[in-house]
N, C-alpha and C positions, 0 to 999 in steps of 0.2 A: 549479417546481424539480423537479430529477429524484428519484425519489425508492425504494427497494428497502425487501421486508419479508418476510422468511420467519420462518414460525410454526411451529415444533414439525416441524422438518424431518427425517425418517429416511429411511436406507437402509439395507437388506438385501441381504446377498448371499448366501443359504443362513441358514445362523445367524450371519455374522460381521456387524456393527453398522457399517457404514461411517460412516453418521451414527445422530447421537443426538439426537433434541428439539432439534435446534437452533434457535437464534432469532436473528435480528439484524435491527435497522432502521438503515435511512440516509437520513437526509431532509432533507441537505442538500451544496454541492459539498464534497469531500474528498475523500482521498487515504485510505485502512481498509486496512492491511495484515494478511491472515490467516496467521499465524506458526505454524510447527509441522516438527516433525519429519516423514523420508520416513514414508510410510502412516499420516499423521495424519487424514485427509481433507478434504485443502484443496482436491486436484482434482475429488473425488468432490464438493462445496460447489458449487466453479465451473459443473461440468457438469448439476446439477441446475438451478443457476439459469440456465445459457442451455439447457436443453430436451433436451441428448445425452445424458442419462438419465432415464429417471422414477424420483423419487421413491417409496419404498413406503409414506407418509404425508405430512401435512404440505403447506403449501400456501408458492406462492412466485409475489411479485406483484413487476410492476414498473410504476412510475405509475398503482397499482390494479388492474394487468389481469394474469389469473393465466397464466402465464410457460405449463400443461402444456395451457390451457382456449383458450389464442387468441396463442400463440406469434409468428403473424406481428406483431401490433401492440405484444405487449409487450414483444419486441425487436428493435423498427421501429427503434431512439435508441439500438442499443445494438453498442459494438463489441467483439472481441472474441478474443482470442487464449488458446485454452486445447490446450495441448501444441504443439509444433511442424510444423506441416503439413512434410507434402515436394512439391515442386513438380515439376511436367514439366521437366525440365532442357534443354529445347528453347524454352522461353519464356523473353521477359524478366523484369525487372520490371518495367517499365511494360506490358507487356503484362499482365501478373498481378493489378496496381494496377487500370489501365482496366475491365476485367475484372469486379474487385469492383464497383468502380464502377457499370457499366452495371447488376448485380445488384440494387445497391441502389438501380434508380430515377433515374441521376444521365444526363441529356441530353449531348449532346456538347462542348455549350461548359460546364457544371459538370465532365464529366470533366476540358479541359483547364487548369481552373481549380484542379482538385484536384490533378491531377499536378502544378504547380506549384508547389504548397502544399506537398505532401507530399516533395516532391522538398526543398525546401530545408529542410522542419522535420528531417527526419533526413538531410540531407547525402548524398543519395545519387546526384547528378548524375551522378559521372565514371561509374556502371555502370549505371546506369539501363537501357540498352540491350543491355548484353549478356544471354546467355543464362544462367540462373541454376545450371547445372550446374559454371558456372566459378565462382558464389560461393563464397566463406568464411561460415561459419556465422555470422560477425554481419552478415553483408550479410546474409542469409539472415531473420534474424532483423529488420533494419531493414523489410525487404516486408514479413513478418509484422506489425511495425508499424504497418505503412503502411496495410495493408488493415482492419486495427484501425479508422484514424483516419479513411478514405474517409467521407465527408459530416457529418465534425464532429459524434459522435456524443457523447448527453447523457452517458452512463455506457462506460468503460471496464473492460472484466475482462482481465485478466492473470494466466496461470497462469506463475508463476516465469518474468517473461521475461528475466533477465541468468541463465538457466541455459546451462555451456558457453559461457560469450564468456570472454575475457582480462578482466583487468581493465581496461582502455581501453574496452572494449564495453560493460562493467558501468556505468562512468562515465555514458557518455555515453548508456546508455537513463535511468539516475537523472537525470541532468542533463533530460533530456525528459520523463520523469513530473513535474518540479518546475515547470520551464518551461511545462507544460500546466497547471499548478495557479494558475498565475499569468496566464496568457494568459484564460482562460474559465471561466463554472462550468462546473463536470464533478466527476464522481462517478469515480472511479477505485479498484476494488477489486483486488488484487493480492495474488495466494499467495508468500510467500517462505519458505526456512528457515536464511537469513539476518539473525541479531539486528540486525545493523548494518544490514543492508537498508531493515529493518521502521523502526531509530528514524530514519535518514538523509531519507526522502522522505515520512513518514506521517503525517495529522494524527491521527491511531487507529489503535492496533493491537491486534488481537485474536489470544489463542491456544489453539491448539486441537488437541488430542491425544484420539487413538483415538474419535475422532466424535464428540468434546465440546468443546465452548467451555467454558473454563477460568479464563478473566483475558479482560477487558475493559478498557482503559483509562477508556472513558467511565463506568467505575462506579468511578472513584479519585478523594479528593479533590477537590474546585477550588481547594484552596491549592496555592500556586506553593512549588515547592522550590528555591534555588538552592544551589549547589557553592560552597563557597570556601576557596582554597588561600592558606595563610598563609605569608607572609616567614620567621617566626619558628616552632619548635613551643612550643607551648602547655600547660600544665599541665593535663593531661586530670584529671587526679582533684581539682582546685581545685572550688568548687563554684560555679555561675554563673547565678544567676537571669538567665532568659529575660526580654526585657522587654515588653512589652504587642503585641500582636499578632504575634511572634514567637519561633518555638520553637529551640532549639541547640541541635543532633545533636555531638556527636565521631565522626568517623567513624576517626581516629588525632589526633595529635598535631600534626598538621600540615593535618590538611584537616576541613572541619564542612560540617556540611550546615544553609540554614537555612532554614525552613518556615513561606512568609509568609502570616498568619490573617486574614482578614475583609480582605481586597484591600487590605493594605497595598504599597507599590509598592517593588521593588527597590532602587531610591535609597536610600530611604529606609529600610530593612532593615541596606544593608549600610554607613549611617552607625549606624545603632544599633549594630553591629557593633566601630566603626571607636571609638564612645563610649568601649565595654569597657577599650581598649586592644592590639585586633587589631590587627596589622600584617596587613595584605591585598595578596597577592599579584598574584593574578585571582580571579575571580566567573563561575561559567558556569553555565547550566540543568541542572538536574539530571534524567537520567533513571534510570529502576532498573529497565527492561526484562528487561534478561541479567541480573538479578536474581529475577525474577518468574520468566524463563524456564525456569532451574534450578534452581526452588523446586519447578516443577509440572508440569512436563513429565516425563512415564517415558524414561529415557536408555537 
C-alpha cells in the first residue's frame, strides 16, 4: 500500500513560518483534502513533498524513502499537479501527454496504451490533436490531468486543480477525483479552499492556517452523526431522555442531529427516533466541516 509521512515539517522564508511542525500520515488509499485559506500553506505542503522546495527542517518520506535524500524513487509512483504549467502553445496534447510519458519510463506500445486510457478517462478526444495555444483553460487543465495520471501512479497530489474552470470543469474533475477512488487504490491528496470541495470528494480533511494544521478529521469521534429533518417542529424545551446508545442534539425545532454511540446502526437509530413520536421527514449524514472551518481559521 502506498503510503506518506511527514514529521515536524518547517519552512522558513526569512522570519515568515510558511510551515510549522507539521505532521500528517497516510497509510492507506484515500482521498485527504488540505483545506485552508489563500496563504495558508497548502502549496508551500505540496511542494515540499514533491521536492520543488526544500524544507528548512523536518523530514518527508514516501513509501519510506525520504522525498529530499533519493527523490527519484520516492517519487517514482507519484503523480502530480502542483500550480498550473504553461505549455509550448505549438504543441498538442498528445504530443505533451506522449511526452510525459516517454519521461516516465513508458515504451511505445504502454505510450499508446496510455493515450487511450487517458484520452477517454478525461474526455478529451475531439482536441487531443490540436495545438494547445487554441485551449480553453479546462482543456488546459484536463493535459495537466492527464500527465498527472500517465503510468497509473500510486499517489496523486493536486494543488487546487478545479482553480479558474466554470462550474461544469469543477464538476467534472470532482466527478474524476471520485471515479479514481473507485476505480484503484490510490492515495489522492488535494489542496482546496473550497468547504464544499473538501466535504464533496474527501474521505479526510484536514485544515490548515498560517503553517499549522489545526482540525484533523481523523482525530473526531468514530460515532456516526446523522441529520434529521422533521415533518412536524417539535417542542425544543420538552425534555427528552436520549435512549441507549443514542445521543439528541436540537439543532432548531425542526431539524436534530443524532449521534450513534458504540456502532449502533442508522436503522435502527432512527426507529428509536421514530419510538419518541418524531415524524421524519429525511435522514442524511451529518457533516460540521464549515463549522470547524469558521471556528478556526483566521478570516
Amino acid at each position: 500500500m502506498p503510503q506518506i509521512d511527514i514529521v515536524n515539517l518547517t519552512k522558513k522564508y526569512g522570519r515568515i513560518e510558511a510551515l510549522s511542525s507539521f505532521n500528517l500520515q497516510i497509510d492507506q488509499p484515500q482521498c485527504v483534502s488540505i483545506l485552508g485559506p489563500n496563504g495558508a500553506g497548502k502549496t508551500t505542503l505540496l511542494k515540499a513533498l514533491t521536492n520543488i522546495i526544500k524544507p528548512t527542517s523536518g523530514t518527508v518520506k514516501i513509501d519510506g524513502t525520504s522525498v529530499s535524500e533519493n527523490p527519484m524513487l520516492a517519487l517514482q509512483s507519484v503523480g502530480t499537479l502542483i500550480e498550473q504549467p504553461e505549455f509550448y502553445p505549438y504543441l498538442t496534447g498528445r504530443e505533451i501527454i506522449e511526452f510525459a510519458a516517454r519521461v516516465k519510463g513508458a515504451d511505445k506500445s504502454r505510450i499508446g496504451d496510455e493515450m487511450e486510457y487517458l484520452s477517454k478517462l478525461l474526455s478529451m478526444e475531439e482536441y487531443l490533436d490540436r495545438k494547445t495555444g487554441t485551449y480553453s483553460r479546462g482543456m488546459k487543465q484536463r493535459v495537466c490531468l492527464a500527465v498527472a495520471l500517465v503510468m497509473k501512479p500510486k499517489i496523486l497530489i493536486l494543488d487546487e486543480p478545479t482553480f479558474g474552470l466554470d462550474p461544469r470543469g469543477m464538476k467534472e474533475v470532482r466527478d474524476l477525483i471520485k471515479n479514481l477512488k473507485k476505480e484503484r487504490d490510490i492515495i489522492i491528496l488535494m489542496s482546496t479552499h473550497l468547504i464544499s470541495e473538501a466535504k464533496e470528494v474527501s474521505d479526510r480533511v484536514i485544515i490548515v492556517d498560517k503553517g499549522k494544521k489545526i482540525y484533523d478529521t481523523d482525530n473526531e469521534s468514530n460515532d456516526n452523526v446523522i441529520k434529521v429533518t422533521l415533518e412536524e417542529p417539535a417542542d425544543i424545551n420538552g425534555i427528552i431522555k436520549s435512549p441507549e446508545n443514542l445521543q439528541i442534539t436540537f439543532l432548531n425545532e425542526s431539524t436534530i442531529l443524532l449521534t450513534l454511540i458504540n456502532g449502533i446502526d442508522n436503522s435502527t437509530a432512527i426507529e428509536k427516533l421514530m419510538d419518541l413520536g418524531f415524524k421524519i421527514k429525511w435522514a442524511e449524514p451529518y457533516n460540521d466541516i464549515e463549522e470547524k472551518y469558521l471556528k478556526t481559521v483566521s478570516l
